[in-house]
DOFI-81145 format. One line per field, with one value per atom (N, C-alpha, C): z, x, y; residue in three letters; residue number from 1; atom name. Coordinates in nm, 4 decimals. Each point is the difference from the previous one (the first is absolute). Example, Ala and Ser with C-alpha at 12.3 -4.5 7.8 and 13.67 -1.06 7.14 Angstrom:
<pts>
Z	0.7800 / 0.0000 / 0.0000 / -0.0720 / 0.0060 / 0.0730;
X	1.3190 / -0.0890 / 0.0900 / -0.0350 / 0.0820 / -0.0770;
Y	-0.5690 / 0.1190 / 0.1200 / 0.1050 / 0.1190 / 0.1090;
aa	Ala / Ala / Ala / Ser / Ser / Ser;
i	1 / 1 / 1 / 2 / 2 / 2;
at	N / CA / C / N / CA / C;
</pts>
This chain:
<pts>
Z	-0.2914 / 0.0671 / -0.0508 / -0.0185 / -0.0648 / 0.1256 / 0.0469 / 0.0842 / -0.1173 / -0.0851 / -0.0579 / 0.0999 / 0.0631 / 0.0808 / 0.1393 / 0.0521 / 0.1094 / -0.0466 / -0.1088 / -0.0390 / -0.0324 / -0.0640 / -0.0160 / 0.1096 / 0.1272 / 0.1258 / 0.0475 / 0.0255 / 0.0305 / -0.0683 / -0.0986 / -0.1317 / 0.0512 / 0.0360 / 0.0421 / 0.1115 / 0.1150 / 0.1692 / -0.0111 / -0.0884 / -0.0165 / -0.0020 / 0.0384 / 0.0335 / -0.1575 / -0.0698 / -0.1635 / -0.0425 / 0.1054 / -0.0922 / -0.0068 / -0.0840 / -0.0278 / 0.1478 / 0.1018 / 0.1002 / 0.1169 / -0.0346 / 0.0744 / 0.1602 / 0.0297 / 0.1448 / 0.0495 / 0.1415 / 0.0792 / 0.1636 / -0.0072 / 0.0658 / 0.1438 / 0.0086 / 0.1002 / 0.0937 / -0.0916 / 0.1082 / 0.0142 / 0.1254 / 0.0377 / 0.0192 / -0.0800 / -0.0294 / -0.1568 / -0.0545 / -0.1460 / -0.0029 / -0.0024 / -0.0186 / -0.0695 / -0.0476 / -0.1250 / 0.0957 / -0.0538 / 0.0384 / -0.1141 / -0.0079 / -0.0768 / 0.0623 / -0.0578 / 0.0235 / -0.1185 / 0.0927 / -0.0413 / 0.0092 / -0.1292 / 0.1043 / 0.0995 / -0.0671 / 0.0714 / 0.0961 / 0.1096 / 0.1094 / -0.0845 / -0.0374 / -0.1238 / -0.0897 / -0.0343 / -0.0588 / 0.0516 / 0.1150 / 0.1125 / 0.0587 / 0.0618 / 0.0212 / -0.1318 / -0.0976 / -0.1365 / 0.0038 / 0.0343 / -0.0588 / 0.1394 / 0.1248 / 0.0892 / 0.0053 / -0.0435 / 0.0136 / -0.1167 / -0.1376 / -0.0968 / -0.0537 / 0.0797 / -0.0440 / 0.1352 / 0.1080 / 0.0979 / -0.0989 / -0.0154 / -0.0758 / -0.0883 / -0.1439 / -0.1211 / 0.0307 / 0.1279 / -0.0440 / 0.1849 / -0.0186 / 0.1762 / 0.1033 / 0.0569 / 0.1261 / 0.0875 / 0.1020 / 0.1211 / 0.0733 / 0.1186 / 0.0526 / 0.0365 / 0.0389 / 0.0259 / -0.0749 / -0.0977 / -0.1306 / -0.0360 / 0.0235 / -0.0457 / 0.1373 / -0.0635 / 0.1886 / 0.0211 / -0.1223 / -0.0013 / 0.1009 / 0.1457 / 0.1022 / -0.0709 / 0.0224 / -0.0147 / 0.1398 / 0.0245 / 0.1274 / -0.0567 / -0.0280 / -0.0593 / -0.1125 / -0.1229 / -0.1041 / 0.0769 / 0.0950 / 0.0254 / 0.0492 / 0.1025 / 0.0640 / -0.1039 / -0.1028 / -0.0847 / -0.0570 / -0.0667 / -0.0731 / 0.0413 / 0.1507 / 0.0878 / 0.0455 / -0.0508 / -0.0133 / -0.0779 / -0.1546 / -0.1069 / -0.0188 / 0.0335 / -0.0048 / 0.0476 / 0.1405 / 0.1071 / -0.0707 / -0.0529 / -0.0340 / -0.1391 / -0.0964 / -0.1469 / -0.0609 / 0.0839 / -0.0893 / 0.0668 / 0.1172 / 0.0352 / -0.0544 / -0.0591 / -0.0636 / -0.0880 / -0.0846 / -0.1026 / 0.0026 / -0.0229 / -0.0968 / 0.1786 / 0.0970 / 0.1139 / 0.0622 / -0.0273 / 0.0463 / -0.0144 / 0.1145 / -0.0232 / -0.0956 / -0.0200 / -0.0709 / 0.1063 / -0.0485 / 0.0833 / 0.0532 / -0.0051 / 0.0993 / -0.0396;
X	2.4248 / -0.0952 / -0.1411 / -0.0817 / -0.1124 / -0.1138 / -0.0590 / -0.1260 / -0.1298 / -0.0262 / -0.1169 / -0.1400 / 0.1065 / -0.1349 / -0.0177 / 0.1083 / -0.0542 / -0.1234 / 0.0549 / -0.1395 / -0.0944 / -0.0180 / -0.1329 / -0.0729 / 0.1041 / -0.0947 / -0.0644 / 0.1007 / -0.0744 / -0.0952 / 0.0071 / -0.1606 / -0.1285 / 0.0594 / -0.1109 / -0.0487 / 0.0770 / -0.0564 / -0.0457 / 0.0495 / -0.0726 / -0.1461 / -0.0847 / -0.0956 / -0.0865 / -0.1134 / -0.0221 / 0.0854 / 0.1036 / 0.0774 / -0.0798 / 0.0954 / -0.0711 / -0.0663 / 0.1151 / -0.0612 / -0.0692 / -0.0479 / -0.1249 / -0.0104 / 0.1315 / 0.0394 / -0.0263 / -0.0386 / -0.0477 / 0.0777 / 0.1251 / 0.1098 / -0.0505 / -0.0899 / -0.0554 / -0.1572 / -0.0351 / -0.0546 / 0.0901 / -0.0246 / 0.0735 / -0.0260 / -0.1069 / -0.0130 / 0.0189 / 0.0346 / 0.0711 / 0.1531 / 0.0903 / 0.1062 / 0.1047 / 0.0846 / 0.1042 / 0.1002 / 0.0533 / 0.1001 / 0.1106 / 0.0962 / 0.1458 / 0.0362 / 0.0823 / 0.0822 / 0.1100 / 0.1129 / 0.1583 / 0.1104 / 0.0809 / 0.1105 / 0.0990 / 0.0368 / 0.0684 / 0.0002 / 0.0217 / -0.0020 / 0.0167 / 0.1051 / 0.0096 / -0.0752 / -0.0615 / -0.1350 / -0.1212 / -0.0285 / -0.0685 / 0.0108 / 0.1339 / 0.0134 / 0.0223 / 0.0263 / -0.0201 / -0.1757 / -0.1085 / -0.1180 / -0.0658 / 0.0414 / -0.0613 / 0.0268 / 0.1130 / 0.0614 / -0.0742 / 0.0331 / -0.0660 / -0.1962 / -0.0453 / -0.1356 / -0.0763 / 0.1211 / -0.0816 / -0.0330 / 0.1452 / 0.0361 / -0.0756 / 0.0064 / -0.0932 / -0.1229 / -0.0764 / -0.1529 / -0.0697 / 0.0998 / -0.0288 / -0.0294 / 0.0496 / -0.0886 / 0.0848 / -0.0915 / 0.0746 / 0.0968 / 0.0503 / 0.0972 / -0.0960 / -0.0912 / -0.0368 / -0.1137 / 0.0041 / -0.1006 / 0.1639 / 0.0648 / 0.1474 / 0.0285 / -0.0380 / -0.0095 / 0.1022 / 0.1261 / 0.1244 / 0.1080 / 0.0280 / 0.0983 / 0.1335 / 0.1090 / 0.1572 / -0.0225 / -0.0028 / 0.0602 / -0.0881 / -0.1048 / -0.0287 / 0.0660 / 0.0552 / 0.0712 / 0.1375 / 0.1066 / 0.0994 / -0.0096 / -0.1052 / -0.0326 / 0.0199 / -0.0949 / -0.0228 / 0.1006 / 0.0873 / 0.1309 / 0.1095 / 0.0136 / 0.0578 / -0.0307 / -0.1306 / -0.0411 / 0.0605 / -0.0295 / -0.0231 / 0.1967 / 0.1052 / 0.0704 / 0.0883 / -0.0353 / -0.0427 / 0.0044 / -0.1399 / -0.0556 / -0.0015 / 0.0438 / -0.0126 / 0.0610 / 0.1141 / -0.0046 / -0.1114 / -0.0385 / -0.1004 / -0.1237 / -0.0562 / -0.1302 / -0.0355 / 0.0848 / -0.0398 / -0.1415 / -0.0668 / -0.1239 / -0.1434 / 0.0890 / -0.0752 / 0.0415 / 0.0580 / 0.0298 / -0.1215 / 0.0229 / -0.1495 / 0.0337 / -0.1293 / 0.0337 / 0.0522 / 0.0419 / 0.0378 / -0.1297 / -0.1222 / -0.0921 / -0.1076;
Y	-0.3833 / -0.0870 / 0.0332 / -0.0935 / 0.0468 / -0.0443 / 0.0869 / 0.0026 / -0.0047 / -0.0832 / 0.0089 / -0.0988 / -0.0820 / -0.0892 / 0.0880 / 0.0588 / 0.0835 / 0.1206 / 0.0201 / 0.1201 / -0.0266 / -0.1383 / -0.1114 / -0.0081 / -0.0221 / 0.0255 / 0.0631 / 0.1394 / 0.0708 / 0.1004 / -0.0265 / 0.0359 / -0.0685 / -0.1286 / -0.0920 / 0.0544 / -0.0008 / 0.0119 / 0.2048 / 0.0666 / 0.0977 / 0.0187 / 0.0945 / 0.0391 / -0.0044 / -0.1010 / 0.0164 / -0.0868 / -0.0760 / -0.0990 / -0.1488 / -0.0782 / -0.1828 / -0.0353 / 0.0101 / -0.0589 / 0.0494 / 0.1458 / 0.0465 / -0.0004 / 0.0166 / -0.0228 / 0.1386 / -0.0147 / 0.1806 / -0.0986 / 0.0749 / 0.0333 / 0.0582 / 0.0539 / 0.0522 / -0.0804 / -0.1068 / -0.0928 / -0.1653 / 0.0259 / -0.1544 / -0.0843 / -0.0329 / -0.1508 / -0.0538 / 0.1577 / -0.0941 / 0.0581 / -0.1078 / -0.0231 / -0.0470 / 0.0024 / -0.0209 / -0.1001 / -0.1151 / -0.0319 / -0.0554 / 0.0019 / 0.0093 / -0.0902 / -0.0903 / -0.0730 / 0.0166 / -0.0035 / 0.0166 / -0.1145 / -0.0446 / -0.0496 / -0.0123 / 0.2033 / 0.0052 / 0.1104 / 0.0084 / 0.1422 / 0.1231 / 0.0119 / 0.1200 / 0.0139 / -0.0653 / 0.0782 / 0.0351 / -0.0534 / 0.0005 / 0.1386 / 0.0335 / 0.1445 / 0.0866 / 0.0155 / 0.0629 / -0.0061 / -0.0662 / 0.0664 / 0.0541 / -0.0764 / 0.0745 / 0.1485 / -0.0075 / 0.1623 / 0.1076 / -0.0989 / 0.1132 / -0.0289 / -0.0969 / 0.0109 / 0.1177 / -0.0355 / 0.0954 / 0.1707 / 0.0012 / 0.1477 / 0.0040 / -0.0308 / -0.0455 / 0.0222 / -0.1092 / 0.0161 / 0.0631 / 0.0842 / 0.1139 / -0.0393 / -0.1787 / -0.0982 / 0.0590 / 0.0086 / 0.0034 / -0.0854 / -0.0171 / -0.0851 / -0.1131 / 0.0333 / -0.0903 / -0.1179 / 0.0828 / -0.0913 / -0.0851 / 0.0151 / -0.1149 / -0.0201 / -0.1549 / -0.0588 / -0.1245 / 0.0091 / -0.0632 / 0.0769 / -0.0631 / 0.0883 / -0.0442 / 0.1003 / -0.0114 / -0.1011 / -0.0327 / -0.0824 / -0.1292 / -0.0775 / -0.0798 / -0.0493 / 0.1099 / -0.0090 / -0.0690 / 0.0402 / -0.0567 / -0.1569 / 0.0157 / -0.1487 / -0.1150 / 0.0417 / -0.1207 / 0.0061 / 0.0807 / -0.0134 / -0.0345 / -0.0317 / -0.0395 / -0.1485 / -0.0136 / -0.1751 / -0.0476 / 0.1023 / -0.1135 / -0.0380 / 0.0925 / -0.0349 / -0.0864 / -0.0268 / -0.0948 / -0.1950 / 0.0161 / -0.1030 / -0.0207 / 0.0783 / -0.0126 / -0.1613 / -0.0220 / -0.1602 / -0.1049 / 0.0222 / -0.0578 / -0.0440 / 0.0456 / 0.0268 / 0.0726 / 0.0718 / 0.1294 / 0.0312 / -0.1427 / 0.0657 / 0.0203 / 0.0115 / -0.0067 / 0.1478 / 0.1019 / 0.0620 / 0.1246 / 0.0780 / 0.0934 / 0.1010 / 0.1244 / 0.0843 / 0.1149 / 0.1300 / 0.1118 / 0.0486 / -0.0213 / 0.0711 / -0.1108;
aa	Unk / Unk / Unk / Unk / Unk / Unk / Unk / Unk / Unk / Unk / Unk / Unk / Unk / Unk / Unk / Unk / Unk / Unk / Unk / Unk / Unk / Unk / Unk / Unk / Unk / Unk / Unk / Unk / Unk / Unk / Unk / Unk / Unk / Unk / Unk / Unk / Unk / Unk / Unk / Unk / Unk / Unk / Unk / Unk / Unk / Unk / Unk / Unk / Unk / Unk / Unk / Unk / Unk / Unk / Unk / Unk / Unk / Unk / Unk / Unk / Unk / Unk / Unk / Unk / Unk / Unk / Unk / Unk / Unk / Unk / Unk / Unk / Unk / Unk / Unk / Unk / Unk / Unk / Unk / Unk / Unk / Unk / Unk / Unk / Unk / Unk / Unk / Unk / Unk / Unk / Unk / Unk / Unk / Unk / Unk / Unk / Unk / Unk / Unk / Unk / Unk / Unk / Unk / Unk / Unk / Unk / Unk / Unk / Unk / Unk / Unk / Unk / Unk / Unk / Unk / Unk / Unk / Unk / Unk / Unk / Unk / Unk / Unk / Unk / Unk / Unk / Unk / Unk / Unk / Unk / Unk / Unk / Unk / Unk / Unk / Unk / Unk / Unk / Unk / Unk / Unk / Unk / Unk / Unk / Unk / Unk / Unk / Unk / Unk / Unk / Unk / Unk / Unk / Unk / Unk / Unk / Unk / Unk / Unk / Unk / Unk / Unk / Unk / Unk / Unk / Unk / Unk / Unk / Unk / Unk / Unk / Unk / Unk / Unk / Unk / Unk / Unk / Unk / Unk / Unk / Unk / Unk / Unk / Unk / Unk / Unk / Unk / Unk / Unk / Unk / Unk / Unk / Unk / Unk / Unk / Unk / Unk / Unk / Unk / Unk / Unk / Unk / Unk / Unk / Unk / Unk / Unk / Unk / Unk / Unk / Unk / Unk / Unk / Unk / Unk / Unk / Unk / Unk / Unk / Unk / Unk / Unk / Unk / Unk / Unk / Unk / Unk / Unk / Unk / Unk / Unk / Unk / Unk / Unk / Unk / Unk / Unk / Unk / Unk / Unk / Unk / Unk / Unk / Unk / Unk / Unk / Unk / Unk / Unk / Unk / Unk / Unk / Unk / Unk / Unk / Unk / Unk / Unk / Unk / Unk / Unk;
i	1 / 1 / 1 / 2 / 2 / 2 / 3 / 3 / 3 / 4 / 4 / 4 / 5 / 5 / 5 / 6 / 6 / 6 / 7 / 7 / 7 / 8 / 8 / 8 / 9 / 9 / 9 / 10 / 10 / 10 / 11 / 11 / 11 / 12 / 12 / 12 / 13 / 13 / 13 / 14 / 14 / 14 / 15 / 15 / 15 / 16 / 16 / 16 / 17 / 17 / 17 / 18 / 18 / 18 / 19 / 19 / 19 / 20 / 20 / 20 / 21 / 21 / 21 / 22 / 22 / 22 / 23 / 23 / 23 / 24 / 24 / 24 / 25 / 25 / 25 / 26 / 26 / 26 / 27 / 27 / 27 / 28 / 28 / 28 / 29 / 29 / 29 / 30 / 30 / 30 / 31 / 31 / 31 / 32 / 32 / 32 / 33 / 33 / 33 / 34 / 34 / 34 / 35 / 35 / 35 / 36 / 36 / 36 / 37 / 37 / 37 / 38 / 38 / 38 / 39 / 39 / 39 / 40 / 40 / 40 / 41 / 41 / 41 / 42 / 42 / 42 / 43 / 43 / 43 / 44 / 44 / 44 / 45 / 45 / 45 / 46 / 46 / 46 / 47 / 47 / 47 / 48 / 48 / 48 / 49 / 49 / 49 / 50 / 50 / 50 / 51 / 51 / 51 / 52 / 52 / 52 / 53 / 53 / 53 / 54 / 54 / 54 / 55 / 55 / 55 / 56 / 56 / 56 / 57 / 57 / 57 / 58 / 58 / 58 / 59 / 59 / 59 / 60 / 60 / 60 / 61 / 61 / 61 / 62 / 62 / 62 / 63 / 63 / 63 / 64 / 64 / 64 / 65 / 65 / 65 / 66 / 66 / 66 / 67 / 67 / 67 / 68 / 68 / 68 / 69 / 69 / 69 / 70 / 70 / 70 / 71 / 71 / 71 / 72 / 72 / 72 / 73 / 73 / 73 / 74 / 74 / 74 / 75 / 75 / 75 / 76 / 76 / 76 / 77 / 77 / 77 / 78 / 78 / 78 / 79 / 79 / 79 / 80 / 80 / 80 / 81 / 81 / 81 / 82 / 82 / 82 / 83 / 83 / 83 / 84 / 84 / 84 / 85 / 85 / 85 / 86 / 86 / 86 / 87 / 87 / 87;
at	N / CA / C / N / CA / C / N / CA / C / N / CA / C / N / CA / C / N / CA / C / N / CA / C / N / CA / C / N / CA / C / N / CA / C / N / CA / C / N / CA / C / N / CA / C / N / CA / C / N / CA / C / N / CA / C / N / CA / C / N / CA / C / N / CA / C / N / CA / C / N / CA / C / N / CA / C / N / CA / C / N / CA / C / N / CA / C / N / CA / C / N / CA / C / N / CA / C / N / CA / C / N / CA / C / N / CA / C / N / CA / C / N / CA / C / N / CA / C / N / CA / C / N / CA / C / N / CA / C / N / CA / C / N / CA / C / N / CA / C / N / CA / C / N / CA / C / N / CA / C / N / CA / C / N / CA / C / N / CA / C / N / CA / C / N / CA / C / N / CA / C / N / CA / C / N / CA / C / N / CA / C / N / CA / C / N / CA / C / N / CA / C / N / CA / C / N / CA / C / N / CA / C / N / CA / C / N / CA / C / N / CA / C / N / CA / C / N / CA / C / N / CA / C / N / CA / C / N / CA / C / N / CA / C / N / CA / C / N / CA / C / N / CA / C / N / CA / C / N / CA / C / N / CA / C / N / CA / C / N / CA / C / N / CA / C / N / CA / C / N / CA / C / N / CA / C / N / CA / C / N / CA / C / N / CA / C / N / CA / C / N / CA / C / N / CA / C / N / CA / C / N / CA / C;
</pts>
């Protein structure tokens, strides 16, 4: 498996990286969008680890993550392109 775009990232959201983000004030913020839940929990899990955020600087809940995945499967022939994201 090749993680070359996950490490693109987090080079970036690093401290001196492209996108000059400071993790520690909250009014600048990063948001990701995913297709799928599984990757969703794959970066919440390893950017927390990776770039040292706390729980609560990752402000995607496991219980939000199920809700919506529990929609979209729900409603997926319904509307595909209407369905929300995981957070």
């Amino acid at each position: 498996m090749d993680f070359s775009k996950y490490q693109t990232l987090v080079a970036a959201l690093k401290p001196g990286g492209k996108l000059n983000w400071e993790p520690n004030n909250t009014a600048d913020r990063v948001v990701l969008f995913t297709e799928r839940i599984e990757t969703l929990q794959f970066l919440r899990e390893h950017l927390q680890n990776d770039l040292r955020l706390k729980n609560s600087q990752s402000q995607c809940s496991t219980a939000r993550i199920k809700t919506i995945s529990i929609f979209r499967k729900r409603w997926r022939n319904l509307a595909p392109s209407l369905l929300p994201s995981a957070c």
